[in-house]
C-alpha positions in Angstrom: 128.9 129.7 93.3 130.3 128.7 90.0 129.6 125.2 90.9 125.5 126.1 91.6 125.2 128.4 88.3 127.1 124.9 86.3 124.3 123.3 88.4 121.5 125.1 86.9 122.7 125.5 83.3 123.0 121.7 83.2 119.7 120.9 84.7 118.3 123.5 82.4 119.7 121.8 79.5 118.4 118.3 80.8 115.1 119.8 81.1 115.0 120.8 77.5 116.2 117.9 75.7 113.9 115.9 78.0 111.4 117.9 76.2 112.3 117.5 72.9 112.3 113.6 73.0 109.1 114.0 74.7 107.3 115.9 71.9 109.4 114.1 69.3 108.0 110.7 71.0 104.2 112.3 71.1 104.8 113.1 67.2 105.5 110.0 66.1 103.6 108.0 67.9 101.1 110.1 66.5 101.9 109.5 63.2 102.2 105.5 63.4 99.1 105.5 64.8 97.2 107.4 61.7 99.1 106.1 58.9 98.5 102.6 60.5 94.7 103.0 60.4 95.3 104.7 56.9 97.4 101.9 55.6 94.5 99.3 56.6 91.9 101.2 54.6 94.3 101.2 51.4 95.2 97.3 52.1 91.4 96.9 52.2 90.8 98.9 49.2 93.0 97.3 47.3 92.4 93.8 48.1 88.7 93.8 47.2 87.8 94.8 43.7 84.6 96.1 44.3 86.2 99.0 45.9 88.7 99.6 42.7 85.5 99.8 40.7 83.8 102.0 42.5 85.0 106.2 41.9 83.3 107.1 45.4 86.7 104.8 46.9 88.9 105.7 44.3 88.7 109.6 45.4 88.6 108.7 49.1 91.9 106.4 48.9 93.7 108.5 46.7 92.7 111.4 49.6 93.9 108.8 52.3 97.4 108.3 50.6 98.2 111.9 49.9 97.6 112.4 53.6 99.8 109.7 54.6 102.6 111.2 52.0 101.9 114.5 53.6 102.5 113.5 57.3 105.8 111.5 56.6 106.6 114.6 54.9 105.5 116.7 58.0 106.8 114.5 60.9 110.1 114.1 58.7 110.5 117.7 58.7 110.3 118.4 62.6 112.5 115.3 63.4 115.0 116.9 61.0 114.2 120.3 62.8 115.0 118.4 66.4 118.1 116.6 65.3 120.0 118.3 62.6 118.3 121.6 63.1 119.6 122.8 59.5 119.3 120.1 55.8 120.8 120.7 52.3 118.6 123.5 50.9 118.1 121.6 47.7 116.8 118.2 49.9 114.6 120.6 52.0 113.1 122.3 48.5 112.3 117.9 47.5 110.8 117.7 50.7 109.0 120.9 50.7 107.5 120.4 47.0 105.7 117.1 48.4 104.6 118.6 51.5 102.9 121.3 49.2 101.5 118.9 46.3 99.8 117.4 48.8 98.6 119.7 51.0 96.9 121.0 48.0 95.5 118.1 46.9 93.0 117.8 49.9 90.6 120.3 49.3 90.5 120.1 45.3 89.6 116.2 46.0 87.0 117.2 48.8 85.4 119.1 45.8 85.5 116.2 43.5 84.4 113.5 46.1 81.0 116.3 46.6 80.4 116.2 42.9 80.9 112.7 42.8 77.6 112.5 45.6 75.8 115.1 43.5 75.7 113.4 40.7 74.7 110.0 41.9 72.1 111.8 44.2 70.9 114.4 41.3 71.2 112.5 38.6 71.0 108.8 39.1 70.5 107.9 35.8 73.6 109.3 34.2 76.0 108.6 37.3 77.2 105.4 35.9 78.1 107.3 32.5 79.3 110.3 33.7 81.3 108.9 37.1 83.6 106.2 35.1 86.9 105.0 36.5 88.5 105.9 33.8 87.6 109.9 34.3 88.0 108.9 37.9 91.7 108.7 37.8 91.6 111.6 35.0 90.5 113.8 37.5 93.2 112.6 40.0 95.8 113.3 37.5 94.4 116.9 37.0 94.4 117.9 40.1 98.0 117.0 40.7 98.6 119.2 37.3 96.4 122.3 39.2 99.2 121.7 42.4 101.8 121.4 40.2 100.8 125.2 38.3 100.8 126.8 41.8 104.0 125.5 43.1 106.5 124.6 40.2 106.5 128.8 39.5 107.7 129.7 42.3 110.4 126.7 42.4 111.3 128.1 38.9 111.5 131.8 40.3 113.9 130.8 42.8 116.2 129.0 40.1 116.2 131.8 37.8 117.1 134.3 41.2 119.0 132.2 43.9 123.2 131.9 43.0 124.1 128.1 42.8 126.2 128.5 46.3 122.4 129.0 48.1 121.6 125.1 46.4 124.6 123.8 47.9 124.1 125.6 51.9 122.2 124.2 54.7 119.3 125.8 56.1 116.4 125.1 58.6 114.2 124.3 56.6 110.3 125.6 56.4 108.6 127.4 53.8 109.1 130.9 55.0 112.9 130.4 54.8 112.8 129.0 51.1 109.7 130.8 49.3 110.5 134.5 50.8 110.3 136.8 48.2 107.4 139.3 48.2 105.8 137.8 45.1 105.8 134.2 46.3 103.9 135.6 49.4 101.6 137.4 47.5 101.2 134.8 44.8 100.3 132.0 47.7 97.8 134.4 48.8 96.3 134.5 46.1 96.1 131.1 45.0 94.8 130.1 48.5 92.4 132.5 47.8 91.3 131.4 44.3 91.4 127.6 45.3 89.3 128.0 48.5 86.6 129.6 47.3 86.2 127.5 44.4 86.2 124.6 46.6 83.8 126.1 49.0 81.4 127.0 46.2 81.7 123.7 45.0 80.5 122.5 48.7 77.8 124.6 48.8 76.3 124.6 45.8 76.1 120.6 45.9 75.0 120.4 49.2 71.8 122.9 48.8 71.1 120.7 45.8 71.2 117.6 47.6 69.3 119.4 49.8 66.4 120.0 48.1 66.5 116.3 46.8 66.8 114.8 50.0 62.8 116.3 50.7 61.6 114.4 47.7 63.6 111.2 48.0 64.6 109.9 51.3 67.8 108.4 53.4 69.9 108.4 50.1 69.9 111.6 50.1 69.7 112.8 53.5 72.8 110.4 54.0 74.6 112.3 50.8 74.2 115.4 52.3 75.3 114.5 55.8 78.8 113.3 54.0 78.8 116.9 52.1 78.2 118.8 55.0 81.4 116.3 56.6 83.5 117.6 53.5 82.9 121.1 54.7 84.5 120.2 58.4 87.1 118.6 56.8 87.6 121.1 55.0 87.5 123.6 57.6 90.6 121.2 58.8 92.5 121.7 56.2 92.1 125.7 56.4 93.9 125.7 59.0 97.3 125.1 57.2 96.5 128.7 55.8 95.6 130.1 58.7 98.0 128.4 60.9 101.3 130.9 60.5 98.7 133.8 61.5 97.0 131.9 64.3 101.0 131.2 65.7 101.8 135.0 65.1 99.0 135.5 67.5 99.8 133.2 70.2 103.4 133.9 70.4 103.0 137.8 70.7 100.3 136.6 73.5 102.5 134.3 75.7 106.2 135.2 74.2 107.7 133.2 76.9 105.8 129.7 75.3 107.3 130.4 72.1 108.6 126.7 71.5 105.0 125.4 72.7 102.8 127.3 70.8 104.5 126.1 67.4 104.6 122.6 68.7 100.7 122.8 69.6 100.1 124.6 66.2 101.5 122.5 64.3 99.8 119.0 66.2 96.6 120.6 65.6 97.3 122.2 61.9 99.6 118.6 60.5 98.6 115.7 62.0 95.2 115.9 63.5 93.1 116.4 60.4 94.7 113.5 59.1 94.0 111.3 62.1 90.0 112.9 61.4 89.8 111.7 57.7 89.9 107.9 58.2 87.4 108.1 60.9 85.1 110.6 58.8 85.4 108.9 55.5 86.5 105.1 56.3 84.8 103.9 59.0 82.1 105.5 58.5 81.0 103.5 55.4 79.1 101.0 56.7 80.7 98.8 53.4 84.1 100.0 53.8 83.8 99.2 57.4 82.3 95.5 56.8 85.1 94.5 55.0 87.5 96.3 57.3 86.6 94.5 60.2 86.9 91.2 58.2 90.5 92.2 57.1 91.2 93.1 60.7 89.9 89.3 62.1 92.0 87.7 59.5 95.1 90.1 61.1 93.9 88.9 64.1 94.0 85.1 63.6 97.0 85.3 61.9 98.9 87.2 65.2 96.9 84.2 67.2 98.5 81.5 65.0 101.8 82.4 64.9 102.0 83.4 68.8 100.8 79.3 69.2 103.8 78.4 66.9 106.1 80.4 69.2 104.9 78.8 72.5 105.3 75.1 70.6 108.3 76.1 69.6 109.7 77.4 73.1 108.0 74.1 74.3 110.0 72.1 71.6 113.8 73.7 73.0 
């Protein structure tokens, strides 16, 4: 009888690590997979020039790379979760900070990328003066100040209030467990709040504009208001990191018994799967961007082709 209940504790411990590797193995393939597409676009956008001139590219690449920051960030965090279960508080609060800069970062660039196509849609004439590269990557650099004024105070906060023995502990490490005071929540409300509906307004106001042109110009247009009406799904996307903690409070008090599966499904759908949308939205969608992709992508592919004929000569050879 002992034997029977060893039996079933071990099988039952079996069963769960099997899966753990299992989603551990979905997540990263997952994430090899995106940041492999994403780091083609930025090899293409940075080996051809007229893509470095152009602020349209320079908003979508910088988009792309603060994606790929923010899913290492992500997929680092729930291997960490799997295998060490608790980190150093003070290397979970580095890791958290670039999770959040990023995360932010998304929809304030969505908004500029829609201005960006409002302008050269709106106001043709001026685009050239007003949409610089130069104010391109001033823009960047604010909105990485506008992330950095909703999430340094709250790292502050905790400095001034936490003892220097909480620093030094380990934790498992998420936001809820480091930002918990009742101000910090509030405070992130609000600022979700406030940043949203700037963003949306930003969407929407362009895209009626466009709109309106579209019926007096043509495809241009039409085409400029199809990509703002695409930076309203994506958008939509990355809501759903705000909405994701409610969605999972939901679902667990639905199927308690799933507990472990609902946050894994959460989280593939809330971290990883806009990303893997935004290359394919933005990226290859451009019929330009695309062009030159697929030439970067033969040249890959006659390279692989050359050096697997070197390896058979060589196997030949000995």
């Amino acid at each position: 009888m002992n034997f029977s209940i060893y039996s079933n504790i071990t099988q039952t411990k079996r069963e769960l690590y099997t899966i753990a590797v299992t989603k551990n193995v979905i997540v990263v393939a997952l994430y090899i997979s995106i940041n492999y597409v994403n780091g083609m676009l930025v090899h293409t956008f940075l080996k051809h020039e007229i893509f470095n001139e152009n602020p349209r590219y320079i908003l979508f690449i910088h988009m792309v790379i603060s994606d790929m920051i923010q899913l290492t960030t992500a997929v680092l965090l729930t291997l960490i979760s799997y295998i060490f279960y608790t980190i150093n508080v003070s290397f979970c609060f580095f890791l958290l900070m670039i999770a959040l800069f990023t995360t932010l970062n998304t929809p304030l660039n969505l908004a500029g990328m829609a201005v960006e196509r409002y302008i050269a849609i709106c106001n043709p004439l001026r685009h050239m003066q007003i949409c610089t590269v130069c104010r391109t990557y001033i823009l960047i650099g604010l909105i990485w100040v506008l992330g950095a004024f909703t999430i340094l105070p709250d790292l502050f906060f905790i400095l001034a209030t936490e003892p220097l023995s909480f620093f030094l502990s380990t934790t498992y490490c998420n936001r809820d467990s480091m930002f918990r005071h009742p101000y910090m929540v509030e405070k992130r409300n609000i600022s979700y709040l406030v940043y949203l509906s700037f963003v949306w307004l930003t969407l929407f106001y362009t895209y009626f504009r466009i709109m309106f042109t579209a019926k007096a110009t043509g495809a241009d247009a039409r085409k400029a208001r199809n990509t703002i009406l695409l930076h309203g799904l994506q958008l939509l996307l990355c809501m759903c990191t705000y909405v994701g903690p409610l969605a999972e409070s939901v679902l667990i008090s639905l199927f308690p018994m799933f507990v472990n599966d609902v946050r894994f499904t959460i989280y593939v759908f809330v971290h990883i799967l806009p990303r893997f949308i935004s290359p394919i939205v933005y990226g290859l969608r451009d019929q330009m961007f695309c062009a030159y992709l697929r030439k970067h992508l033969w040249s890959v592919k006659k390279t692989i082709l050359s050096i697997q004929h070197q390896l058979y000569y060589l196997c030949i050879m000995f």
